[in-house]
C-alpha positions, 0 to 999 in steps of 0.5 A: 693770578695766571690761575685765576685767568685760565678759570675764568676762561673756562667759566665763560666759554660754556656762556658764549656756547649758549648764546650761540646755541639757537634757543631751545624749542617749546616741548609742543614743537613740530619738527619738520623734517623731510617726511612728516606724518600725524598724528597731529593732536600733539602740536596743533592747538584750535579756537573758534571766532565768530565769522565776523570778526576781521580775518588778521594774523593779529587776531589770531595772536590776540586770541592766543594771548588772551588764552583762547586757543585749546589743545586739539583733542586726540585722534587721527582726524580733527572733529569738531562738530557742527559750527559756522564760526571761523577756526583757528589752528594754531602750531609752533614749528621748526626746521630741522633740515639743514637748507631753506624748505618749503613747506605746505599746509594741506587741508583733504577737506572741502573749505570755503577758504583758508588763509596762512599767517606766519610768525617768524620766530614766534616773536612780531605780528604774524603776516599773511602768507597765503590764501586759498578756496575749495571752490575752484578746481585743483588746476586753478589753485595757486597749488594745483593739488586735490587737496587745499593747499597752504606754501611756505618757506622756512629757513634752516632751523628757523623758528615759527608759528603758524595759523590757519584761518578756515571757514567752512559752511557745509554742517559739521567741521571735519578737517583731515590736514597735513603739514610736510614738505612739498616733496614729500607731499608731491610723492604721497599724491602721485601714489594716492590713487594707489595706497587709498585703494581708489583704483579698484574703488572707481573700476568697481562702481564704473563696471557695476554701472555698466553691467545695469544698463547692459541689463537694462537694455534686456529687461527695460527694468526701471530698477537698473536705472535707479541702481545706475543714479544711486552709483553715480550721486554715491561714487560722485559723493566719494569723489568730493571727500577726497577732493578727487573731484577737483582733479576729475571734473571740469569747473562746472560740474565741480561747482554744481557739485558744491552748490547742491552741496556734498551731503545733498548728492548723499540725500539723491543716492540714498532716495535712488537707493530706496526706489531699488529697494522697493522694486527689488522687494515688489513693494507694490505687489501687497505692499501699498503703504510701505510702497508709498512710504519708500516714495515719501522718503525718497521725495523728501530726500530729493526735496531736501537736496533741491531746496539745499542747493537752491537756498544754500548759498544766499543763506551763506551770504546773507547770514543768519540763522537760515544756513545752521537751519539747512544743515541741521535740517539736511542732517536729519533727514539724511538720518531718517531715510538711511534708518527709513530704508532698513526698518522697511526691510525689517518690515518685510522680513518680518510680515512679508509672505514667503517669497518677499521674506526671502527677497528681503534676506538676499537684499539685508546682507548688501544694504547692511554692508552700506548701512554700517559703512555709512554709519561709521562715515557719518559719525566721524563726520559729526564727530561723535566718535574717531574710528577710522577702519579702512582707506579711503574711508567705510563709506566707500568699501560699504558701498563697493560690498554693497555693490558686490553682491547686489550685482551678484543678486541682479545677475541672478534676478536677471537670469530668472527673469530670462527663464520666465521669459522663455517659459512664457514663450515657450507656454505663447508658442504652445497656445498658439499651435493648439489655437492654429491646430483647431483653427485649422481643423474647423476651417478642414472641417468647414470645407469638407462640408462644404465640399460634401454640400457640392459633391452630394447636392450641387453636382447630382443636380448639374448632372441631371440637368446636363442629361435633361438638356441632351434628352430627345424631347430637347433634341426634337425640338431643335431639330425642328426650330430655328438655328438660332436655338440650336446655337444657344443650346450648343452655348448653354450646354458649353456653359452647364459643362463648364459649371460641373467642372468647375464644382468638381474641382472646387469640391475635390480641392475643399477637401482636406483629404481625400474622402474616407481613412487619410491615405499617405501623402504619395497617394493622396498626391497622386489621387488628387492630380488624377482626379483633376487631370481631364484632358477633354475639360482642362489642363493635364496635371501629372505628379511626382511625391518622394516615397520618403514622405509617407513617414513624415507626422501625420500633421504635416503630411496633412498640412502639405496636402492641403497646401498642394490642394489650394496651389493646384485650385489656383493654377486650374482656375486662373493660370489657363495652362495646358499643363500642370506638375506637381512635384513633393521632394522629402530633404534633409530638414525640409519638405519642398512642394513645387506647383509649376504650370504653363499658363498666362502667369503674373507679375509676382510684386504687384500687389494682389488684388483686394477680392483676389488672391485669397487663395496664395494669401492663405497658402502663405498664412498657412506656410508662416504659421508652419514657420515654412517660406514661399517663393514664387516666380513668374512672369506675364505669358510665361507661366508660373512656378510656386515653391513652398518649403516647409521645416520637419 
């Protein structure tokens, strides 16, 4: 009997152990420990409702009961496709840490809402947990993260099943999730910048859009401001798919960004795209059609975007098919301006002349970088494929390539551009000079005719009739007629000096140079100043030319002589001075010519007259075209001293 006791004992203790034992998990379990990571297909399980049935944890059981939920489909990203009904994820947990936890549900994803339900044990209704929306910033979340974020507690070892209820109207449903605890969540945000490589992303995109506006600010090239717009709706796109934007801007920007709608800032850079794409090929240069084909797309893009962000949020509200019709809509056209911007290369690299072919070569390489990065993007977004090649994702390392070696391009375009600007330069200052030079050489030529004119008509004649006028017949006649006579011949003849005085100087000072070979710049000082200098008639000019000058070029030396010419005409005939210098000094870079006299001076700010002062005027004209300067100095009654320097 003993026996039969003890081996009853022993059949009922493995009992008892079992019915302390919790029970035994579902094979599909997540077991959440302290680090969780996907993938996920495994143990998430989905189902679509339409938007309009009532948002309960009870529904989401009904629809599990009546066997509506399907397994998620493998891959690192949960697609689905382009939808407007509410999604349901559904997932059997259990945790296996040994102290209460709190766990999170995140979606990296923009959502309209998301709400948590929460089974207990699997078994009673499953209660409303938490609610959350993607249309606020992070800092106003009721888990202020980037990402939309679902709390909540489990006991040790406890048992549950969770739904996630989201709605989501944006096009297609691509919902990248995790599910792990709040530390182990917390840990992987504050390293996200980081491991996802947005660091070097964002550094990428800010230095390219600077570098445009540095070269815009040089060459006033629109292109470099359609480059900056295309960076800034891309990176701004990027910023939405990674819910960095959340964390960057402040409320309004943030909302504007989700009311154009993310796939709209996409339409924007892609349009900006395709206008740097046109200039950069000189469409407009042979090019009509393809020229206006780029500006219809790219106004059919900014159409779309505008028309999005200004009917897609009436369209969510108030139902319908109006909304399904935005989005397919905005994807097609999203399609046909990426696919637009490469056959308008292939067009020009195909039929374009020789240099537009090689333009079309430089740019293919950069936009084929974006082209495969957007489409590996846009096919996961709808769902097509589940390849995911790098962090964050193709789009952005695309563009950043893209980036990459289209500022490389524009440096380059922007260097060439500077040479053809200096060439041009180079050929303005080279016409110029020639102009200057036969400008110069007629007006020599014009005043040594008229000097000639003066010298072998005017003066011969003057002479003849100053000796006609001291012949003896006019002599007699004085002498016999009243003194009155005798005076006005004394006035007359005072003026006839004066006249021929006045012709000599102006014929001597027309001349260019003096009269037969050009003499050296010393001598043909010196003669010009002996030539005016008389003592009985005017002022005494005396002379001083460093022997240095002679070498000079000739053009110079002429240049200088007919500057001292037009000085020297101005002192004799309006300084009244009884003394002028004349002083050519040869230095190391410069020539310097000083024209000094003793005479009535001038105030050298007031304005010169309107028919006066031709004469410094055309010694400063002459003086910048010569890139020389002049500096005057004088004051009234204390004669005057001009000082013309000039490069050699």
């Amino acid at each position: 009997m003993r026996y039969l006791l003890l081996f009853g004992w022993l059949w009922l203790l493995p009992l008892g152990a079992a019915r302390a034992r919790p029970p035994t998990p579902p094979p599909d379990t997540l077991r959440l420990q302290a680090s969780n990571d996907g993938p996920w297909s495994p143990y998430f399980a989905y189902c679509f409702d339409p938007g309009a049935q009532p948002l309960r944890g009870g529904r989401a059981a009904a629809l599990w009961a009546a066997g509506r939920f399907r397994p998620m489909p493998p891959g690192r990203v949960f697609q689905a496709g382009f939808t407007r009904d509410r999604l349901w994820l559904r997932a059997t947990v259990v945790n296996t840490l040994p102290q209460r936890t709190r766990f999170v549900w995140s979606l990296y994803a923009f959502v309209d809402s998301a709400a948590l339900f929460v089974q207990p044990g699997g078994r009673g209704p499953a209660r409303f947990e938490v609610g959350t929306s993607g249309r606020v910033v992070a800092a106003a979340r009721g888990f202020p993260a980037r990402a939309s974020c679902l709390p909540f507690w489990l006991e040790a070892h406890a048992q549950a099943v969770v739904y996630l209820a989201v709605e989501n109207h944006t096009g297609a449903t691509y919902l990248p999730t995790d599910l792990t605890t709040v530390e182990d969540f917390l840990a992987y945000e504050q390293a996200f910048f980081f491991t996802k490589r947005w660091t070097w992303l964002l550094g990428l995109y800010l230095g390219s859009g600077l570098l445009n506006l540095v070269l815009f600010a040089f060459l006033r090239d629109r292109l470099h401001l359609w480059y900056g717009a295309y960076i800034l709706f891309g990176t701004w796109f990027l910023l939405m798919e990674d819910g960095l934007d959340a964390w960057l801007l402040p409320q309004p920007l943030y909302t504007l960004g989700w009311r154009l709608g993310q796939y709209s800032l996409l339409l924007l850079a892609l349009a900006c795209q395709l206008r740097v794409l046109s200039r950069f090929m000189r469409l407009c240069q042979g090019w009509p059609r393809l020229h206006r084909l780029s500006w219809g797309l790219s106004g059919l893009a900014a159409l779309a975007a505008l028309t999005y962000g200004l009917l897609a949020e009436r369209a969510r509200r108030a139902g319908g098919g109006l909304l399904p019709a935005l989005n397919g809509s905005r994807e097609v056209i999203l399609w046909l301006v990426l696919v637009g911007g490469g056959l308008l290369l292939l067009a020009v690299g195909w039929r374009g002349r020789r240099v537009q072919r090689r333009l079309a070569a430089y740019y293919g390489f950069p936009y084929a970088c974006f082209f495969l990065g957007s489409l590996n993007f846009l096919l996961n977004r709808s769902g097509m494929v589940n390849i995911h090649l790098m962090n964050p994702n193709a789009l952005a390392w695309g563009l950043a390539l893209e980036l990459v070696l289209l500022s490389v391009l524009l440096t380059a375009r922007f260097r060439q551009a500077q040479r053809q600007n200096a060439d041009q330069r180079l050929r303005r200052l080279h016409e110029r000079a020639t102009a200057g030079q036969h400008l110069i050489g007629a007006q020599d030529e014009e005043r040594e005719a008229l000097a000639r004119e003066l010298h072998d008509a005017l003066a011969p004649g003057l002479t003849a009739l100053h000796l006609a006028w001291q012949g003896r017949a006019v002599r007699e006649a004085l002498a016999h007629g009243p003194p009155a006579l005798a005076e006005a011949h004394a006035h007359s003849a005072a003026l006839l000096r004066q006249l021929r005085y006045d012709v000599r100087t102006l014929s001597h000072a027309l001349l260019p140079t003096p009269p037969g070979a050009p003499l050296p710049l010393p001598d043909a000082v010196t003669l010009l100043a002996e030539t005016l200098s008389l003592p009985d008639e005017g002022p005494l000019v005396t002379s001083h030319c460093d022997a240095a000058a002679a070498a000079l070029p000739l053009p110079v030396q002429q240049a200088a002589y007919r500057i001292v010419a037009e000085l020297l005409h101005n002192a004799l005939r309006h300084a009244q001075a009884r003394h002028v210098q004349v002083a050519v000094r040869r230095l190391p870079t410069t020539l310097r010519l000083t024209v000094e006299d003793d005479g009535r001076g001038f105030d050298p700010l007031a304005p010169l007259p309107p028919r006066g002062g031709l004469g410094l005027r055309g010694v400063q004209a002459r003086t910048g075209y010569l890139r020389g300067q002049v500096q005057v100095r004088s004051q009234p009654g204390q004669g005057t001293s001009i000082t013309v320097e000039l490069p050699v």
